[in-house]
N, C-alpha and C positions, 0 to 999 in steps of 0.2 A: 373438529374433535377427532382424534385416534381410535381407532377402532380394529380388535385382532379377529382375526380369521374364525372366530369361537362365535364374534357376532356375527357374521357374517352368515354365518353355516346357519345360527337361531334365525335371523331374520327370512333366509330362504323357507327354512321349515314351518315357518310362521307364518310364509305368506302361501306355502303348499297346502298345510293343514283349513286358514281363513279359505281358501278358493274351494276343497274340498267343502268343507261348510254349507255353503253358499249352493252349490251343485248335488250335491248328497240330501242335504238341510237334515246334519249332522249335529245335534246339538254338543258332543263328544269332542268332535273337530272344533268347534267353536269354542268354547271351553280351553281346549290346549292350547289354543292362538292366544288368546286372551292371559293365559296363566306366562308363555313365553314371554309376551310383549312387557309385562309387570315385573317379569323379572329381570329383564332385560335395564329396564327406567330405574329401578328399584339398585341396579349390579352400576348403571351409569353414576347416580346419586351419589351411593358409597364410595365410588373411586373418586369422583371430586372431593368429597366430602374429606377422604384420608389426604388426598393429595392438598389440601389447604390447609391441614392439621398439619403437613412437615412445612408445606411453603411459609406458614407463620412462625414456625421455630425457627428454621433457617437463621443460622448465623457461623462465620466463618474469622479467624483468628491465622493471619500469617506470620512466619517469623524467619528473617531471611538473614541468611548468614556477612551479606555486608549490601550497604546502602549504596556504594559506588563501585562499579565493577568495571573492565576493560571488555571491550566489544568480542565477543564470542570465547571467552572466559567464563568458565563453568560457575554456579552460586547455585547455592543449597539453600533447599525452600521447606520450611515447617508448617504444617498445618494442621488447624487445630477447630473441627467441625461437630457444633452442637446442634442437635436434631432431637425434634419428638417424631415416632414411628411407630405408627397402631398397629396393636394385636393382627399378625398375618401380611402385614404390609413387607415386601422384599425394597429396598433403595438400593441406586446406584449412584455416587455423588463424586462428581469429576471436579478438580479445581483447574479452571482455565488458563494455561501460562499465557503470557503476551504471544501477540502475534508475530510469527515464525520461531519461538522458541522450541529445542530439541529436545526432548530429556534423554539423558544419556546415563540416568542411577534411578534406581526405584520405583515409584507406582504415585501418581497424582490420583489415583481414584480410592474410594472406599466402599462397600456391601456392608451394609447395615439389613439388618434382619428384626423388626417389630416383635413384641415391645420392644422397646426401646427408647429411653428418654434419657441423655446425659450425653459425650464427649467422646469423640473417635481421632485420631490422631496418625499420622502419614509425613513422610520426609520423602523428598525427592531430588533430583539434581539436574541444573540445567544451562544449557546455552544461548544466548540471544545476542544474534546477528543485528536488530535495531538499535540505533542510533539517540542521545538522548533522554529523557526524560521516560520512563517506559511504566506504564503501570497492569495489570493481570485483565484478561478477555473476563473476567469473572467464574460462577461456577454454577455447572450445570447439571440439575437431576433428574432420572428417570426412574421409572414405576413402574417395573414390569408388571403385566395384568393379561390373561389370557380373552379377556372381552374388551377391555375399557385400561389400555395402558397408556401413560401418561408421562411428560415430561420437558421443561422449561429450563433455560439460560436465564441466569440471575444475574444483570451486568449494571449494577446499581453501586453507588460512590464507595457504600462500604463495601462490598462483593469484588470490587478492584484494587483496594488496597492491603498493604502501604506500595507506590512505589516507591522505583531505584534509579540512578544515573548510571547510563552505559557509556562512557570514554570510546571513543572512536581508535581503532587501534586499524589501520587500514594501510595499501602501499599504492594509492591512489589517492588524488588531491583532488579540490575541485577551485575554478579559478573562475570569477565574476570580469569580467571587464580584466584581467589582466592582474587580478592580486587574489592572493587563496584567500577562502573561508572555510571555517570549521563545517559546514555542512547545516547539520539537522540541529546539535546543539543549536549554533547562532539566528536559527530558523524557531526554534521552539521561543527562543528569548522574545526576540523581537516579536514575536505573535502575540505575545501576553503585556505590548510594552503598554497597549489603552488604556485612558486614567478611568475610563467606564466600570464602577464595580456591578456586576451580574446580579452576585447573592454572596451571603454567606453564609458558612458552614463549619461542625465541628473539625479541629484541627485534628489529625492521624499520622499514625506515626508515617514516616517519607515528604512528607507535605514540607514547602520551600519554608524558612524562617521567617523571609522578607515578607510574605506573603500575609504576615500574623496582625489582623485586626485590632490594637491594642483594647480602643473603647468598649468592642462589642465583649471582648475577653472579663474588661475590667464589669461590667456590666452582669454579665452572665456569671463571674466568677471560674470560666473553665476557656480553654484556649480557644478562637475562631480565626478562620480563615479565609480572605477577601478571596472571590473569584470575580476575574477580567471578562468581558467581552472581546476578544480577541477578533480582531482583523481579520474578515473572514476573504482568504485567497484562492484561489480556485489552484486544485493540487496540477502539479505539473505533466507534461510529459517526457516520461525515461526513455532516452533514445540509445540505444548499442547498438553501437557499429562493430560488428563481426569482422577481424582483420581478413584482408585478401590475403595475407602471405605468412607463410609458420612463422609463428613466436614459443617464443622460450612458454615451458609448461609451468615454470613458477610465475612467470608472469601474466599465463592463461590462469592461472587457480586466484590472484590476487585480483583479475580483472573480476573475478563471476563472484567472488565474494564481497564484491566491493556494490556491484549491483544488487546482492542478493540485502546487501543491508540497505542499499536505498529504496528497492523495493517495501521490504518487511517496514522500516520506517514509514513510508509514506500510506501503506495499507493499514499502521495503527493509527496515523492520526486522522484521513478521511476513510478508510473503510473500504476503499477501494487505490485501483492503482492503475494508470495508462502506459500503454509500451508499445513501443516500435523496434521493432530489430530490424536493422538493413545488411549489408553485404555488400559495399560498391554502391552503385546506381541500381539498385535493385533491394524494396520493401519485402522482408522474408516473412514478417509477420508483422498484424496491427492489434493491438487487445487494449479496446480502449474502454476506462471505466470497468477493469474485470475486478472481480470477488473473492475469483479462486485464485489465493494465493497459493496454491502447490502447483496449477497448472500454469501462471504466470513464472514460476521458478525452472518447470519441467519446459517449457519452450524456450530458456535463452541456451542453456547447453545442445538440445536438442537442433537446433540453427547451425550451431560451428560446423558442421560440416556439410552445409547444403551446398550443392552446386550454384555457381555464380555464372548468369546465361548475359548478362549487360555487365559492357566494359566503358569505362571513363577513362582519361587519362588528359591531367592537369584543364577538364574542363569551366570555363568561366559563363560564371553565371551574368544573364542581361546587365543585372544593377555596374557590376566590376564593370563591364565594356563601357558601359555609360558614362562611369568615371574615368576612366582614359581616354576616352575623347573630349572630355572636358576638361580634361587636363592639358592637352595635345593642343586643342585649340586655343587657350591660354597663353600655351607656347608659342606658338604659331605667330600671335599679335606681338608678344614681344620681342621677336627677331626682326633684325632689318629686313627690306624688299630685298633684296639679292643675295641673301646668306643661304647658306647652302644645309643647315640648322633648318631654316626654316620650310625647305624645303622636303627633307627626310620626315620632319612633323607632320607636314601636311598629308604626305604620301602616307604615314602610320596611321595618324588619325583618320584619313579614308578606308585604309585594310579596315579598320578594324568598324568603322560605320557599315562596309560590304559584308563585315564575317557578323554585325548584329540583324542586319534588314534579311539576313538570310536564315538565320538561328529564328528554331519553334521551340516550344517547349518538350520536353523529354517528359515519356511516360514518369519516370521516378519524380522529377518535378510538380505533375498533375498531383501521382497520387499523394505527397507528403503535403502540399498547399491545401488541397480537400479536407485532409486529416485534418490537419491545423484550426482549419475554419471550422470541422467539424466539432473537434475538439474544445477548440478556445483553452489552451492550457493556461497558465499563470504562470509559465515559462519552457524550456526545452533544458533538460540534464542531459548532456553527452557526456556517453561514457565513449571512449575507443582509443586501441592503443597505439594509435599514431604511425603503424606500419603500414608501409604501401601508400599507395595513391591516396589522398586526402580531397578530391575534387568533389566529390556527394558530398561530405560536409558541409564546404562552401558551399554547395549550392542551396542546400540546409537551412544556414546561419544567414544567407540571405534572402529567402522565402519567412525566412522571421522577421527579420528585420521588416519586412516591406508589411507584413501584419502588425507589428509595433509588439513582437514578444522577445520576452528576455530571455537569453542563451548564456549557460555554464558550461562549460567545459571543463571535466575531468580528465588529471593526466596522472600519468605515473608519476610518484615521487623523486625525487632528484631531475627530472627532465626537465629544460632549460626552458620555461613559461613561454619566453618570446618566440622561443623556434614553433613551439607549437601553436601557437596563434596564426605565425606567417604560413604555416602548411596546411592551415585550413581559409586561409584569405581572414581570418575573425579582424576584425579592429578594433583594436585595445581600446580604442577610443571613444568610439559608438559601443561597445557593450560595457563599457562602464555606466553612458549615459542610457542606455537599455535597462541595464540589471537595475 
């Protein structure tokens, strides 16, 4: 329960005066303890009391200037909030945009002042960097009160609606095994593809068509709508790699906004969001499971300019050297005894048995494997622009690989898919059968 400094100051005076009392045997003193405490219980009553008189009126009415919007493309929001508000009650009633939405025109909140029974009305305008299917955090009010102030988040089916579809408009791809996907869209799909219905419920306006229960409609006489049990995956972790070397600044703003919507995406569908930023061979930051989506936003810019103290250059990871020895040796059998083939094989496939039996694992290796295990993500999203040395990657993509998790790779648009795969060792092959 909330409680302001008004009570705070009562209940000291109350427990000065009851001790007085007791030490004095003040009937005076005692009497004023007693009269505070009553008023006190009596001032707490009331404020529940008004505060479940607006929480039962509560009702909210949105109207959005278009159903499908392009990702970080402005849209204008109406709202249209009915309240009862008793004699002397002050409200404040916010309506929640989606998560990581900006407003960039007007006022999402309203001040209602009791009485008050009837319809208060507010336009806004805003931006949202998430991906997908996007519907409102809901809305939430407070009750200013100098004793007993009070105030609750309403994030209940109708209190989020309607949503809207945000089109990805991005200059970054992201690529499964070696072929792009649309992202979050073809992630939203597929989540909801279980024949399992949940429940159902009244149809609103945003709500899929496909979705529309015929029978329960024809029955009820008014539209319903089946909800899935969706596939429940364990949300990913978002990995940025911070280039070692200057890039074009259009191509640094297209990199952070590209992140900033997988983030925001992935904090509205579980609520939280895991990130690693690295730098080279070196973890700049680990935020796994965070909440605060502005401090997850303020640490990937905040990164670009760290000092980088660990250097790689075209480092291979254990698994790679494994497989070139087994390839080598391969070789090896199928050359004649006296080919001079097989003997350069031999001598490679030995370097490179000397450069494994001598190799330990690298700090950067320990701490991303730890994370990993710690984490158990449902897969690994690389963002990074492909400049400079790409060896922490691989070594990356194969510390995943040996836990059995799936790797995407995000590239700039236009960039020739294949080249980037080979510059981080990825194999098209194994991470299609990964992904």
């Amino acid at each position: 329960m909330e409680v302001g400094r008004s009570v705070q100051a009562a209940l000291l005076f109350t427990v000065i005066l009851a001790g007085f009392s007791i030490l004095a045997d003040s009937v005076a003193a005692a009497l004023g303890a007693c009269t505070l405490g009553m008023f006190l219980v009596s001032r707490s009553a009331v404020a529940s009391f008004h505060f479940r008189t607006v929480a039962g009126s509560l009702s909210i009415e949105r109207t959005l200037e278009k159903k499908v919007v392009k990702q970080d493309a402005s849209i204008k929001v109406g709202i249209k909030v009915r309240v009862r508000v008793p004699q002397g009650v002050a409200l404040l009633i916010e309506d929640l945009p989606p998560v990581g939405a900006r407003l960039i025109e007007g006022s999402c909140s309203l001040q209602v002042q009791g009485p008050f029974d009837g319809e208060e009305t507010a336009t806004y305008r805003m931006t949202v960097p998430t991906e997908g299917r996007v519907r409102f955090a809901g809305v939430r009010v407070d009750m200013p009160d100098h004793f007993f102030p009070k105030s609750a988040t309403f994030a209940g089916e109708s209190m989020q609606m309607p949503g809207f579809m945000v089109k990805p408009n991005r200059l970054f791809l992201t690529h499964r095994g070696g072929h792009e996907t649309r992202g979050s869209e073809e992630r939203r799909l597929s989540s909801v593809s279980s024949d399992l219905v949940r429940s159902f419920r009244k149809f609103v306006d945003g709500d899929d068509y496909r979705n529309i229960d015929w029978k329960m409609t024809a029955r009820h006489d008014t539209l319903y709508i089946k909800e899935y049990s969706a596939e429940v995956t364990a949300p990913p972790l978002i990995l940025v790699d911070i280039p070692q070397v200057p890039v074009d600044p259009a191509v640094r703003s297209a990199f952070l906004d590209t992140v900033q919507a997988a983030v925001a995406t992935w904090m509205q569908e579980s609520g939280s969001v895991s990130l690693m930023i690295i730098k080279g061979p070196a973890v700049i930051s680990f935020l796994p499971k965070d909440t605060d989506y502005a401090g997850v936003l303020r640490a990937i810019p905040a990164s670009w300019d760290a000092i980088q103290e660990t250097w790689f250059y075209r480092s291979r990871p254990a698994s790679g050297l494994q497989m070139e020895i087994a390839a080598l040796s391969k070789m090896v059998k199928k050359e004649g005894e006296e080919s001079d083939s097989k003997k350069y094989f031999a001598n490679l496939s030995a370097y490179y048995a000397a450069v494994l039996a001598g190799r330990s694992l690298s700090v950067f290796e320990e701490q991303v494997a730890r994370a990993l295990w710690r984490l158990n993500p449902g897969r690994i999203e690389i963002f990074s622009c492909n400049a400079g040395d790409q060896s922490h990657i691989r070594l990356v993509t194969s510390i995943a690989e040996h836990q059995g998790i799936a790797v995407e790779v995000w590239a700039q648009k236009g960039q020739e898919k294949t080249g980037v795969f080979e510059r981080i060792g990825f194999d098209q092959r194994a991470g299609a059968e990964a992904a």
